[in-house]
C-alpha positions in Angstrom: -2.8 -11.0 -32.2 -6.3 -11.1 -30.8 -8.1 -10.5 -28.0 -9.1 -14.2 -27.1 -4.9 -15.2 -28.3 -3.3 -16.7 -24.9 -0.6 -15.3 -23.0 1.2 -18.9 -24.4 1.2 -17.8 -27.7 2.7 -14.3 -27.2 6.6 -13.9 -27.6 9.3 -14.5 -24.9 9.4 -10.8 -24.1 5.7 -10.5 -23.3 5.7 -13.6 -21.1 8.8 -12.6 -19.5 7.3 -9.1 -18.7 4.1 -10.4 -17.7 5.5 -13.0 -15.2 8.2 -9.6 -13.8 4.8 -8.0 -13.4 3.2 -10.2 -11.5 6.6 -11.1 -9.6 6.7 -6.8 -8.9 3.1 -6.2 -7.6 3.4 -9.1 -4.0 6.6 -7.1 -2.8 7.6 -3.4 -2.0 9.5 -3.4 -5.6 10.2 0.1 -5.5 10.8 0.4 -1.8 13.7 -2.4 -2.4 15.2 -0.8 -5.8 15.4 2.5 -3.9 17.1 0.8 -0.9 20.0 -0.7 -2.4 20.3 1.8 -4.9 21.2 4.5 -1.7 23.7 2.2 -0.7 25.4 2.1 -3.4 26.8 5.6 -3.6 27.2 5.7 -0.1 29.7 2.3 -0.4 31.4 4.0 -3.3 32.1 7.6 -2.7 34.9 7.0 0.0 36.6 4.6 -1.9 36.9 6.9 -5.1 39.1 8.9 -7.1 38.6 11.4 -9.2 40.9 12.2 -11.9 41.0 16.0 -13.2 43.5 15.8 -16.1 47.1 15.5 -14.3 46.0 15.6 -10.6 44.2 13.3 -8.9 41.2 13.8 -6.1 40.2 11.2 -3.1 37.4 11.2 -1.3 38.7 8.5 1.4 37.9 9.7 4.9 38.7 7.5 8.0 35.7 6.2 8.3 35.5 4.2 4.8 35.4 0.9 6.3 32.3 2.1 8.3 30.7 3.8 5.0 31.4 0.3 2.9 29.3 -1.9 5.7 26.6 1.0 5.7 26.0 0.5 2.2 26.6 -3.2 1.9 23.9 -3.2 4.6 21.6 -1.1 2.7 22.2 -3.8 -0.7 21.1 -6.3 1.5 18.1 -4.7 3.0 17.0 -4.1 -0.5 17.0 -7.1 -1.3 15.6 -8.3 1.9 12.5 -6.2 1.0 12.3 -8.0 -2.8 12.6 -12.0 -1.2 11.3 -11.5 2.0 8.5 -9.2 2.1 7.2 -10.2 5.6 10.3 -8.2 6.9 9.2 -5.3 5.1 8.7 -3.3 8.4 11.9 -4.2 9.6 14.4 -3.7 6.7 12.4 0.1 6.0 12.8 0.8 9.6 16.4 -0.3 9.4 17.0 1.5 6.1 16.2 4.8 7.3 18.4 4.3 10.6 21.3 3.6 8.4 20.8 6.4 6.2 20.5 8.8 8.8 23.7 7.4 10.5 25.2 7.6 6.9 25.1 11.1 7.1 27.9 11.4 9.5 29.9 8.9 8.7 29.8 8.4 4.5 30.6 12.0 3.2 26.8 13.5 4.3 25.1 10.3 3.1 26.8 9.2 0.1 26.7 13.7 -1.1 23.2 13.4 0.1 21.9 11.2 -3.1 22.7 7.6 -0.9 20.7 9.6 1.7 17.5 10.4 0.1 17.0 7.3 -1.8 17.4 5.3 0.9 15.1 7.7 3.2 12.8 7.1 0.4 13.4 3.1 0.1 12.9 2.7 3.6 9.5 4.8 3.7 7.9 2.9 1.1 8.9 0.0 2.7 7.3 0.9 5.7 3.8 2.2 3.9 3.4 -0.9 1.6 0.9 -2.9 1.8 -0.1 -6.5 -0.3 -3.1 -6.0 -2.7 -5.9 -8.3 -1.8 -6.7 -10.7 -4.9 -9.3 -9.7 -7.3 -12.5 -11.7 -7.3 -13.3 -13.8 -10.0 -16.2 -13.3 -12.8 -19.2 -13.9 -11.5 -18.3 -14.5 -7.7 -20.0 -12.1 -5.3 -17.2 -9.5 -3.4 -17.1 -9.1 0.2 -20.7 -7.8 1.4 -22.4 -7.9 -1.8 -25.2 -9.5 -1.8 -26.8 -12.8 -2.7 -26.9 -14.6 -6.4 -27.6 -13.0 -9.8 -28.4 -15.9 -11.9 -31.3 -18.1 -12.1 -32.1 -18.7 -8.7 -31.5 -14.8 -7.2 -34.8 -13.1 -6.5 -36.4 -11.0 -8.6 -35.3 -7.6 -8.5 -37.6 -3.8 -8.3 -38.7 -2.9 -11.2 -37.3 0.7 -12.5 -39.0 3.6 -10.5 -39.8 1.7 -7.6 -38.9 2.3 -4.1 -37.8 -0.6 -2.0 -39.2 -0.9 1.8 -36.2 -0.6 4.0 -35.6 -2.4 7.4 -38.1 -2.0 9.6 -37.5 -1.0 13.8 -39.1 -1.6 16.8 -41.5 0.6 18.1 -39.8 3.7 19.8 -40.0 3.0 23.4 -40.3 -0.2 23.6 -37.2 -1.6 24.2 -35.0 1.4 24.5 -36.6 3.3 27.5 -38.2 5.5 25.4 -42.5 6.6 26.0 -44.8 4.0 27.0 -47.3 4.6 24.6 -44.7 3.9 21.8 -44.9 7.8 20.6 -42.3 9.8 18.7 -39.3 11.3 19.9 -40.8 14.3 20.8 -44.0 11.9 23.0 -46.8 11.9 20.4 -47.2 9.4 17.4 -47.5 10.1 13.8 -51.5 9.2 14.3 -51.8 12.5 16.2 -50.5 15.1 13.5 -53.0 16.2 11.1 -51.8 18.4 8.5 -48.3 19.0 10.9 -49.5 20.3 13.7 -50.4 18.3 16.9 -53.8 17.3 17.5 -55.1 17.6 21.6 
């Protein structure tokens, strides 16, 4: 496939991972996957048991109704943070509530792993920020300055020093010396050599 070959002609899988790209980089992906991946073993844990050969283990503490809404709650933040990214703020703020309240209620956050992910989720929700757009070829960014085809002015030749802007007189409009001198009351007229002259 060459260069120039467009992204129509590539197979399914590149398309679809191009478009899941593009899909990932306008929301807090991360922030989201790590959201409602914490809730999940904080739902779980208190509602599981563990079989070691002949005897069986439970987890199930009185307060597994309350861990199973904690981590339904985080799912659905995480997915809040995926389709609704203008909540982002919100549902990160929220997420790290819940985890922290996780702690005492779901078996120390879900054995700590529910805990830290969704600590985790809900800080990168909170830091993320949309990328600004990339400018197109041959459009001037933000602050740059004029046109470079045809019609832009000539620019310096190699070597040569550019005048920069020019100021007012010192003391003319700032309350500085009357007589428009230096900083230090003389102009550059009166130094000969670097030291002051009368």
């Amino acid at each position: 496939m060459s260069a120039e070959t467009p992204v129509q002609s590539a197979g399914t899988f590149t398309r679809l991972r191009l478009r899941f790209r593009d899909w990932r980089g306008t929301r807090p992906f991360w922030a989201g996957l790590f959201t409602l991946l914490g809730g999940v073993p904080i739902a779980y844990f208190p509602y599981a048991t563990l079989k070691l050969g002949t005897m069986s283990l439970t987890m199930a503490t009185t307060a597994g109704a309350g861990s199973l809404i904690i981590g339904v709650l985080l799912v659905t933040l995480g997915l809040t943070m995926w389709f609704q990214q203008a909540t982002r703020v919100f549902a990160g703020v929220a997420a790290i509530i819940l985890a922290l309240v996780s702690l005492v209620v779901s078996n120390i956050g879900g054995f700590i792993v529910g805990f830290l992910l969704a600590m985790i989720g809900g800080a990168l929700a909170v830091s993320w920020m949309p990328g600004k757009d990339r400018p197109e070829a041959g459009k001037p960014q933000d602050g740059a300055e004029g046109p470079t085809g045809e019609g832009a002015a000539p620019s310096a030749p190699e070597g040569t020093v550019e005048p920069g802007p020019s100021y007012p007189p010192y003391g003319t409009a700032d309350g500085g010396p009357a007589h428009g001198g230096g900083p230090l009351g003389f102009r550059a007229e009166d130094r000969v050599g670097g030291d002051r002259v009368g």
